[in-house]
KEDRENKE-220930 format. One record per residue: x negated, y, z negated of N, C-alpha, C in turn; residue in three letters. Coordinates in pm, whole numbers, plus 50000, padded with zeros to 5 digits. Layout:
# residues N
XYZXYZXYZALA...
This chain:
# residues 452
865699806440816865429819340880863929822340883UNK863119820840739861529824240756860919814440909UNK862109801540931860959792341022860909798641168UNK862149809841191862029814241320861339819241315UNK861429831041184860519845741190858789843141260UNK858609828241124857039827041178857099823141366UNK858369818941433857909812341551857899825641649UNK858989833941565858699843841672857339853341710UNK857009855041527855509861841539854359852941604UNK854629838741654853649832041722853809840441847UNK854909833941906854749836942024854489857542044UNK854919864241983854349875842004852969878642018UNK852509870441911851019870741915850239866542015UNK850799857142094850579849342201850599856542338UNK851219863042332851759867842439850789883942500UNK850289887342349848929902542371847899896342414UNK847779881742422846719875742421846289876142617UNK845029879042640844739878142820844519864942858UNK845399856042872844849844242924843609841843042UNK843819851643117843799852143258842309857543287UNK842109868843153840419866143132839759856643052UNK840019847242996839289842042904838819831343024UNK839159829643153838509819243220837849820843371UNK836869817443378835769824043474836769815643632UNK836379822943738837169823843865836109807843880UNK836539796643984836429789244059835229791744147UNK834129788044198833769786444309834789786344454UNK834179794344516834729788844650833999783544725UNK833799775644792833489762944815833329764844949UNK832499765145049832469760345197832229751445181UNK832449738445258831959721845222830939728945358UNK831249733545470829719736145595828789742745504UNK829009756545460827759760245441827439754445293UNK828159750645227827089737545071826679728345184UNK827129724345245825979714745328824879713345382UNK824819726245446823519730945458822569737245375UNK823049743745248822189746945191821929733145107UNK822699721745079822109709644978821269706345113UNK821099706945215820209702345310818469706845327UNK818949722645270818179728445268817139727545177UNK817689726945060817199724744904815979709044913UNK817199697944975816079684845016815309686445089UNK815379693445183814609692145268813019699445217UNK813499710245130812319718945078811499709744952UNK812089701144912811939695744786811329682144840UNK811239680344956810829669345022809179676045066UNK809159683945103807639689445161807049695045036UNK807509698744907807059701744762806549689744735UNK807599676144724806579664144703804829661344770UNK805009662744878804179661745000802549667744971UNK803519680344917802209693244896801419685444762UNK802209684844672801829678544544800949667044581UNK801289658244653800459646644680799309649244733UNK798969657644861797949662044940796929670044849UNK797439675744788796719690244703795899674144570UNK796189668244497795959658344418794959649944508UNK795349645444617793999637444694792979645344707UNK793379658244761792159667944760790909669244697UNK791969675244540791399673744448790639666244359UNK790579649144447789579638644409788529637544521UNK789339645444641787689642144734786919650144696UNK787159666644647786739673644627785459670644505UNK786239667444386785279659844294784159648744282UNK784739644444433783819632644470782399635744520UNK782799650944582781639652444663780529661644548UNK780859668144437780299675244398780019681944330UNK779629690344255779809704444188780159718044305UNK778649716844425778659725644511780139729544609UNK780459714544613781759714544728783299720144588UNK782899718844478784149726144400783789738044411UNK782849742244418782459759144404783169764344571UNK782499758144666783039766144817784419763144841UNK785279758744709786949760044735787359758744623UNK786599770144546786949775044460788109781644428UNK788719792644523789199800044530790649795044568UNK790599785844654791509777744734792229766044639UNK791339759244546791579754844421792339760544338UNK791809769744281792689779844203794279787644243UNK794079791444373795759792144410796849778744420UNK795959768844444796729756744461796869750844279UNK796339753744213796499752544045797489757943995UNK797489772144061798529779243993800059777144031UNK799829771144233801339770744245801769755444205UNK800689746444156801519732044100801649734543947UNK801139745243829802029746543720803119754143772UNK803259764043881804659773043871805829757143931UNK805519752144047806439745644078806869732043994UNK805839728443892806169716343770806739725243641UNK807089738743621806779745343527808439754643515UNK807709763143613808589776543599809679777343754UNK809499768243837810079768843964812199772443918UNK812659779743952814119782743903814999770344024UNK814599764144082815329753244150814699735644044UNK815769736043995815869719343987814999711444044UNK815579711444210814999699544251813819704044299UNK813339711444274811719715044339810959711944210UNK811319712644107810799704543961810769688943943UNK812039686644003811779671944001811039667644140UNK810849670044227810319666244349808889668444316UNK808299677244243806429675944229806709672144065UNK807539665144015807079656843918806729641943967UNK807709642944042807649622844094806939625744180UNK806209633044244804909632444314803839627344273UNK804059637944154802709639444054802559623543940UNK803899619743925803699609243863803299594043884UNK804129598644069803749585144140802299582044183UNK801849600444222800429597944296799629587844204UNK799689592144056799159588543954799299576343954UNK800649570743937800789552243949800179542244061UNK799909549344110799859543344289797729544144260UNK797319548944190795419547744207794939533444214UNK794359535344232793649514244235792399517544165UNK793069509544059792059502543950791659494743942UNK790519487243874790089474743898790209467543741UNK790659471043612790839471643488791529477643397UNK792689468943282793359472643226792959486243182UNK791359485943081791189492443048791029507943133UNK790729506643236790879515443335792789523243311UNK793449513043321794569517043349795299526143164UNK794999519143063795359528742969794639541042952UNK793289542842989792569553742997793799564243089UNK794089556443216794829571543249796119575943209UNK796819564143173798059567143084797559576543000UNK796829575242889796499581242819795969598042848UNK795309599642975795189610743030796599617443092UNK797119609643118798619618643163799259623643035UNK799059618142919799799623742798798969635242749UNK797779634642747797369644742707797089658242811UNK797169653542941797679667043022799459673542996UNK800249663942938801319670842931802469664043024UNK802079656043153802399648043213803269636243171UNK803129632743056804049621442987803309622642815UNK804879618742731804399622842582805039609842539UNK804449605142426804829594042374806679593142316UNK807299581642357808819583042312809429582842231UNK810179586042153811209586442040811919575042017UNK812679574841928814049565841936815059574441954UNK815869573642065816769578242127816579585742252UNK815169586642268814939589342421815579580442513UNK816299584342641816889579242732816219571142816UNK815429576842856814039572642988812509568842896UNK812269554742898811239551242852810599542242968UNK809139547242987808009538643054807519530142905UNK808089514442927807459500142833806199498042916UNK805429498642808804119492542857803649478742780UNK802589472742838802459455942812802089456242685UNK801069463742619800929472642500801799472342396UNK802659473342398803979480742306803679495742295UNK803189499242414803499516342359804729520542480UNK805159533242490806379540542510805829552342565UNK806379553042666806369571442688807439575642778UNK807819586442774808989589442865808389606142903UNK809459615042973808789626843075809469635842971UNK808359649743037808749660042974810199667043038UNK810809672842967812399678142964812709688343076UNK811429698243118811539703043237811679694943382UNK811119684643396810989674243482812399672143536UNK813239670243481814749669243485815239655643584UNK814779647443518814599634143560816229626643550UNK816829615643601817829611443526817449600043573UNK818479586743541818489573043564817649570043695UNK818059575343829817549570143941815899574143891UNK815229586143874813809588243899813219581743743UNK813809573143662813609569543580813229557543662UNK813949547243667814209534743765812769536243869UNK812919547343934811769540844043809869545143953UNK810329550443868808679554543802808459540043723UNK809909538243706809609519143573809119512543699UNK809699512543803809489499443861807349504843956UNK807369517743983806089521343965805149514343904UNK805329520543727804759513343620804299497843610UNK805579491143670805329479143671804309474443810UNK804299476343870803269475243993801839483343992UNK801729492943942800549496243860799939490443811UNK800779484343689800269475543583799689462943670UNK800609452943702800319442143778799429441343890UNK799339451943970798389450944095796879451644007UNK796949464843911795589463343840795189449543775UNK796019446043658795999429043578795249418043738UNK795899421943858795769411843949794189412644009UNK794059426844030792499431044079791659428443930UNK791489430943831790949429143733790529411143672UNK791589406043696791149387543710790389383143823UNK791209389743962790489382044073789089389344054UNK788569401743985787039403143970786449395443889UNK787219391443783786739382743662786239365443752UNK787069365643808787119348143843785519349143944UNK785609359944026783939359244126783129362044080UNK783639371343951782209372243827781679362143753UNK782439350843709782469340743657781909328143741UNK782279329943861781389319543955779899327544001UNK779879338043980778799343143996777839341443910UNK778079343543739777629340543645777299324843648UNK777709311843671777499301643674776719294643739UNK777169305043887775609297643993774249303943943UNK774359309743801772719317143800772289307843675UNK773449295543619772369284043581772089275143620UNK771479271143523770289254343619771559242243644UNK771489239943745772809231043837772759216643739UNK771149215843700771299200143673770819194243497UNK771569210843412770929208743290772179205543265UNK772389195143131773829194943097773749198542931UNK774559199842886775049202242726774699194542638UNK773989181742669773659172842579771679176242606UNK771669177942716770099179642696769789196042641UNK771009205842672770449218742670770429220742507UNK771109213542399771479212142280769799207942211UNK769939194042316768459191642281767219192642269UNK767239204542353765519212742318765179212142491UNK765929212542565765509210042711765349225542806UNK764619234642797764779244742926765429247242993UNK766019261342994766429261543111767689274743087UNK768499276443182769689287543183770789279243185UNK771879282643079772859276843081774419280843056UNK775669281243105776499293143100777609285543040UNK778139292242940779669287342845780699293742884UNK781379288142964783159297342893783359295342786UNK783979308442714784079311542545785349314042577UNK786069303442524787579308642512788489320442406UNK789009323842413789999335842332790359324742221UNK790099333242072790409324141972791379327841868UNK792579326341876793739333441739793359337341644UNK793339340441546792709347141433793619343641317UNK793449332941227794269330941102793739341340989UNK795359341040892795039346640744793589334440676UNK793029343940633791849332540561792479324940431UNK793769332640394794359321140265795439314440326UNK796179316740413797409311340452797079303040567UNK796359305040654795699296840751797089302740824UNK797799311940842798849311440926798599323141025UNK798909325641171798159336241261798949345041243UNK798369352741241797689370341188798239378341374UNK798799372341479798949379741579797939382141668UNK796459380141630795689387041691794879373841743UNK793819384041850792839372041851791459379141893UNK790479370241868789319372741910789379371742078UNK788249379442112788159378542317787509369442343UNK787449366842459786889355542516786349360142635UNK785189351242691784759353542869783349343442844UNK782739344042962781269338442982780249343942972UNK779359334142953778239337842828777409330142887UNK776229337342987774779327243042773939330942901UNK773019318542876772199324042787771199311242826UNK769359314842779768639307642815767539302042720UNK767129291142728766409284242612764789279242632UNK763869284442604762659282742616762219264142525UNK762889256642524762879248742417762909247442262UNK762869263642232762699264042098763329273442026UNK763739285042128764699296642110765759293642187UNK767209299942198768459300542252768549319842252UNK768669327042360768839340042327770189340642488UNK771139350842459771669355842556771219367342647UNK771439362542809770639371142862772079376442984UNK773429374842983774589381043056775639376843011UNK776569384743017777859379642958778919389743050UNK780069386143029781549390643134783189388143036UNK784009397143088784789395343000784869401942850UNK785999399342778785789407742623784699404142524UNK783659394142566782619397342474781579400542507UNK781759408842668780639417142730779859426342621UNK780559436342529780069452642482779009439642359UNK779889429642232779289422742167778389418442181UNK778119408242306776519404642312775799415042372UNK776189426842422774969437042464774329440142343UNK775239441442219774759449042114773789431642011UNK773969423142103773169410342071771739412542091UNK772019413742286770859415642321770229426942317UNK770149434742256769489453542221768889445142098UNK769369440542004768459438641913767079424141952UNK767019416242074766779405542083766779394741996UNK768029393141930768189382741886768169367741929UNK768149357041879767979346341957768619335941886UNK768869321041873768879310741761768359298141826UNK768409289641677767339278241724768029268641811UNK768199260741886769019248241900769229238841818UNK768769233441707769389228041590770529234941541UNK770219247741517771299253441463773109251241527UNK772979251341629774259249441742775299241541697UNK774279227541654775369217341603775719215541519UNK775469223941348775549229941282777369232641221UNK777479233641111779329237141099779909248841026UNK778089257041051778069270240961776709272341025UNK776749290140999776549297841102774709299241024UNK773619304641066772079301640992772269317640895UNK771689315540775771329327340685769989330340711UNK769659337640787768149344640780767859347440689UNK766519351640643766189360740538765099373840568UNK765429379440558764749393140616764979404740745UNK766509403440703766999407640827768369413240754UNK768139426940797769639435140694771269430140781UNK771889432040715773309432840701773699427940820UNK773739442540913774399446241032773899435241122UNK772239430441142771169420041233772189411141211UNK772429402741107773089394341068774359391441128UNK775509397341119776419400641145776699395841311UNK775539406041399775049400341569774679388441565UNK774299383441447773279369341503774539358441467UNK775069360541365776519353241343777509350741478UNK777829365641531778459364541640778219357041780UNK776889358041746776759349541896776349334541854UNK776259333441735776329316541712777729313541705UNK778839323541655780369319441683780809318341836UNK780199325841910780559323942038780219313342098UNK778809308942056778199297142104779049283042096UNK779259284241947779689274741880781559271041963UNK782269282041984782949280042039783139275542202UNK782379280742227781989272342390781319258142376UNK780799259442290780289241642261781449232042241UNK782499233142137783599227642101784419223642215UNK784529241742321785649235342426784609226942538UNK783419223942540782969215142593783329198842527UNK782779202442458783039185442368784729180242373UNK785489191142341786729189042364786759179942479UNK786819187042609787049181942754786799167742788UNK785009169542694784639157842746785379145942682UNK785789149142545786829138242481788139136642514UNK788639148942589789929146042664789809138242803UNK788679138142877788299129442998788579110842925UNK787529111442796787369099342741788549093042744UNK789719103942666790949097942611791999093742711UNK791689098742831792659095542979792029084743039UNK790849085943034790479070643129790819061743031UNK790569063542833790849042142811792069049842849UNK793079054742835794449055642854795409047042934UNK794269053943094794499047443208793939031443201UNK792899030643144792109015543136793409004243014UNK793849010242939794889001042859795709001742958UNK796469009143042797629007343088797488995443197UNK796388995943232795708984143340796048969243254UNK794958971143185794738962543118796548953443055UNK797398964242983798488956942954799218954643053UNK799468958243206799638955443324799198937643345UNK798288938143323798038924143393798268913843257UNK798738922343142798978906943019800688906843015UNK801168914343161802338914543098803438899843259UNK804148891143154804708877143218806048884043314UNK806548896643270807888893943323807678911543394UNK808448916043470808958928943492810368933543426UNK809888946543396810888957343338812508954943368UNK812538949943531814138948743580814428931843464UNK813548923943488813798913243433814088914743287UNK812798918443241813198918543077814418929843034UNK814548936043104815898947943020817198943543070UNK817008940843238818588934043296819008923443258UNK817938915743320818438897643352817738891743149UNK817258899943049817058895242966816248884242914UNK815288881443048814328874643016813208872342924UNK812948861442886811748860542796810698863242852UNK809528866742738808428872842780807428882742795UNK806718884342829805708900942796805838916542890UNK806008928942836806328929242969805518945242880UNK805468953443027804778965742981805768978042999UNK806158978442873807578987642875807079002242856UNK807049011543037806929026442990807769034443002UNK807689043942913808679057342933808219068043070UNK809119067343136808779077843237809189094443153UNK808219101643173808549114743130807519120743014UNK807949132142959807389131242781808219129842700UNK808089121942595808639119042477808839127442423UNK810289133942344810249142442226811389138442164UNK811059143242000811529132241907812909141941875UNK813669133941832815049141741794815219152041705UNK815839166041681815829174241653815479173541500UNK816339165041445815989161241320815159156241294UNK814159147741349813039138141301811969149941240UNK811429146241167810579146941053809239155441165UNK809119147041236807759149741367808309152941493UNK808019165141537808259172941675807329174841783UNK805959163341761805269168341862805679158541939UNK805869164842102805459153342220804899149342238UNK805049137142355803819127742376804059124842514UNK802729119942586803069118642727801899104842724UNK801779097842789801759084842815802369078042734UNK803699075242693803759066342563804179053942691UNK803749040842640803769028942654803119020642555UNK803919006642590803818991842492804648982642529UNK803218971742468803428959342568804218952542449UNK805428948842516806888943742455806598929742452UNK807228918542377807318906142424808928902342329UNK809448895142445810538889242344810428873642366UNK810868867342291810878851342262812208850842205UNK812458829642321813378827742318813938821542174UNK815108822942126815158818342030815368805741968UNK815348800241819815018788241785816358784541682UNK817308778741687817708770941796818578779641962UNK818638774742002819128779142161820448790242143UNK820548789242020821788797642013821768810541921UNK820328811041919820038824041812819768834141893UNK819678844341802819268856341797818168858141907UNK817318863942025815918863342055815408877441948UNK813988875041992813268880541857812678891641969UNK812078901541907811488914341996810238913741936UNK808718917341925808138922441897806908928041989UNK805868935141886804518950241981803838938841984UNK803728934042118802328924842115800978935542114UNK800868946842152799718951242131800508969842170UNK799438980642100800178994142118798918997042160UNK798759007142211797839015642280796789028342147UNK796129029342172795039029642023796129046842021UNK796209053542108796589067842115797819067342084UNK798409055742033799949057841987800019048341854UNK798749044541821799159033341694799659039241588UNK800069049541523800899061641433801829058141457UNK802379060041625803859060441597804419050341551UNK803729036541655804279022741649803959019441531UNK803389024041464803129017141300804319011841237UNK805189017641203805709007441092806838999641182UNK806178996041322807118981341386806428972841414UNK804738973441402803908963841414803848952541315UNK803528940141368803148927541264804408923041224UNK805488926141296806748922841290807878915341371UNK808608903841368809288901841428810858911641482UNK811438913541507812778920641509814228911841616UNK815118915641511815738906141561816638911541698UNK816808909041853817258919841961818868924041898UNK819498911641883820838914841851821998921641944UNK821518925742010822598935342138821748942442232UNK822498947042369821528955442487821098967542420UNK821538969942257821128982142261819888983242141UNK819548973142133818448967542083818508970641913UNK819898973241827820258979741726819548973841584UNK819338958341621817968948541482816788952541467UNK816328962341603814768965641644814618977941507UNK813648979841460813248990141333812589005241489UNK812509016041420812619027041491810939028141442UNK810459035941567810879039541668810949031941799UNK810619023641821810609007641876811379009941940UNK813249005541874814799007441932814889018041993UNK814269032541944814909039142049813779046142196UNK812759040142208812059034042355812409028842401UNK812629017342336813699005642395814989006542489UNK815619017242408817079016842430816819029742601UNK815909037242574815529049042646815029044542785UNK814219033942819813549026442894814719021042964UNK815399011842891816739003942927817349013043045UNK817719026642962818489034543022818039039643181UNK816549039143204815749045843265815579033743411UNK815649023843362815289006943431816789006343510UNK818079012643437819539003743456819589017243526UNK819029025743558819279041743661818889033843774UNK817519032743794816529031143877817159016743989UNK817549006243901818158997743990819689001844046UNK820129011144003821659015544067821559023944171UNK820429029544154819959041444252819369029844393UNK818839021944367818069015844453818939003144550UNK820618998344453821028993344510822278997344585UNK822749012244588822909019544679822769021644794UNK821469023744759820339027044878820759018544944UNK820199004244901820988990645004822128992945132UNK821818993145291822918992245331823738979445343UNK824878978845397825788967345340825868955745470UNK825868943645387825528933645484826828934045574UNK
């Protein structure tokens, strides 16, 4: 009996209750006239963009021309100030907020710069006008910059996915058109810088006490822990560096690129160094010259020093490709048989067995660097008596690979099968790799063959 009592006092209770106000009436709906007024709204929110854009160009010709020419639209300035905070600000329509935000944000993306640094300067000015604030974790809408910094829009803006989407993809063309104008200035600066030295001094005489103007690319250099030798993320800058030598001094007289501001603060003090010093494997200790002098005169012997290296480099990587090319000649003509012969038909004899491709060593091996010319001149001999084994061995390895081939040199090996399994490694598996590469090449080729 209590379980009715309580059901009945529900529903009594239920029943004093106004359903009928507790819920607000429906829209009524014209689909004609919402049509025209959402027509209306774009259409207004379309010439708000417009205004925003025009009023912003203005406002840079205006600056361009003057102090005087801001003063005689002055006035005209100032009303147009006030109605782009009311319509970014206080405007009671939505889309007239978002329509002079993506104005205002695009005009901004869309400037032509000629430098990164150019380009975070104005990021950075849009945040501190209020224009964009650095992002959270859990902000929805984030502008990634190359940087690792973040920013997304202010909350009045009333931005969602789509005006998110076209300001990223903005951002990204900003970024890139500038990065693109900013190199292609670097690269005519850099040939510009070069034709202003002496055409016919080279690095071995300018080292040597010889006259004259002479220009380094200074490459960008990683930056290790000084105990771990392991990189630290960062790196030193790099660019070109004319500098000129009276025979007895070395001083910098232009530079381009990130160690432009460094050697200015080189050349303000006129610092200079000797040419002995250059070749040097540590940097000169003056004496009579405080701290900070020091410090400049260090830097531009590190810069030096590093443009010297990637010279010498080059020239030893030229060295190391011609014998390269000159052995491969050379074991070319000591070799008795061809590749189809010695791997197919199993012939005796010398032959110059190369890997097409780059070499890289199996996941597990001990050593992971690649290699690109690997070749060696193979010889096999027939065996003694007629029914043995033939023997494999390195008649000669190439000076730039004698490491690897090391422990198969001065050795006979016995072939034992096509898959060369008696041969000691890494030998067998060139061998076996080549094979594979030789037994393609003739299947492919006898294909090709049309049929008699």
């Amino acid at each position: 009996m209590s379980k009715m009592k309580d059901v009945g006092e529900g529903l009594s209770a239920l029943n004093s209750v106004d359903l009928h106000g507790r819920m607000p009436e429906l829209p009524q709906i014209n689909e004609e006239a919402l049509a025209k007024q959402v027509d209306a709204i774009r259409g207004h929110a379309i010439k708000v963009g417009e205004w925003v854009r025009n009023f912003l160009a203005q406002k840079i010709l205006l600056t361009g021309q003057g102090r005087e020419a801001l003063e005689a639209q002055a006035e005209a300035m100032q009303k147009g100030e006030e109605y782009l905070s009311h319509v970014l600000y206080k405007d009671k329509t939505p889309a007239f907020r978002r329509a002079a935000w993506m104005a205002l944000l695009q005009f901004h993306l869309e400037q032509v710069l000629t430098t990164r640094s150019q380009a975070w300067d104005l990021l950075h000015q849009l945040v501190d006008a209020g224009y964009l604030r650095e992002a959270k974790d859990g902000d929805a809408l984030v502008l990634r910059c190359n940087g690792g910094e973040r920013y997304t829009f202010p909350e009045v803006a009333g931005f969602g996915e789509p005006e998110g989407a076209i300001l990223e993809g903005g951002r990204n063309d900003f970024w890139e058109d500038t990065t693109n104008r900013e190199r292609a200035a670097l690269v005519e600066q850099t040939q510009d810088l070069f034709g202003k030295a002496d055409a016919g001094l080279n690095l071995h005489d300018f080292l040597g006490g010889k006259p004259g103007k002479y220009c380094f690319r200074i490459p960008a250099e990683e930056i290790l822990d000084k105990k771990t030798r392991i990189s630290t993320g960062k790196w030193r800058s790099g660019g070109t560096l004319l500098v000129e030598s009276d025979g007895k001094r070395v001083w910098p007289i232009e530079a381009i690129g990130g160690i432009q501001r460094g050697v200015g603060e080189v050349m303000s003090r006129k610092l200079f160094l000797f040419p002995s010093c250059l070749e040097r494997s540590a940097p000169p200790v003056p004496e009579r010259l405080d701290q900070e002098t020091v410090k400049k005169l260090h830097l531009l012997w590190w810069l030096l020093r590093r443009g010297i290296l990637r010279l010498q480099g080059q020239e030893q990587a030229e060295q190391d490709r011609a014998l390269v090319a000159e052995t491969r000649e050379r074991f070319g003509t000591m070799a008795t048989v061809s590749p189809q012969e010695f791997f197919l038909e199993k012939k005796p004899g010398i032959c110059l067995v190369q890997y097409e491709g780059t070499w890289t060593y199996p996941k597990n091996a001990e050593d992971d660097e690649e290699i690109q010319n690997l070749f060696v001149l193979v010889e096999r001999r027939s065996p003694e008596p007629d029914d043995g084994i033939p023997l494999i061995n390195i008649r000669e390895a190439p000076k730039h690979l004698a490491k690897f081939f090391a422990r198969c040199e001065d050795q006979d090996w016995p072939e034992e099968d096509e898959k060369f399994s008696g041969v000691g490694q890494p030998l067998q598996a060139v061998l076996k790799a080549v094979w594979g590469q030789v037994n393609k090449a003739c299947r492919i080729q006898t294909a090709a063959q049309p049929e008699s």
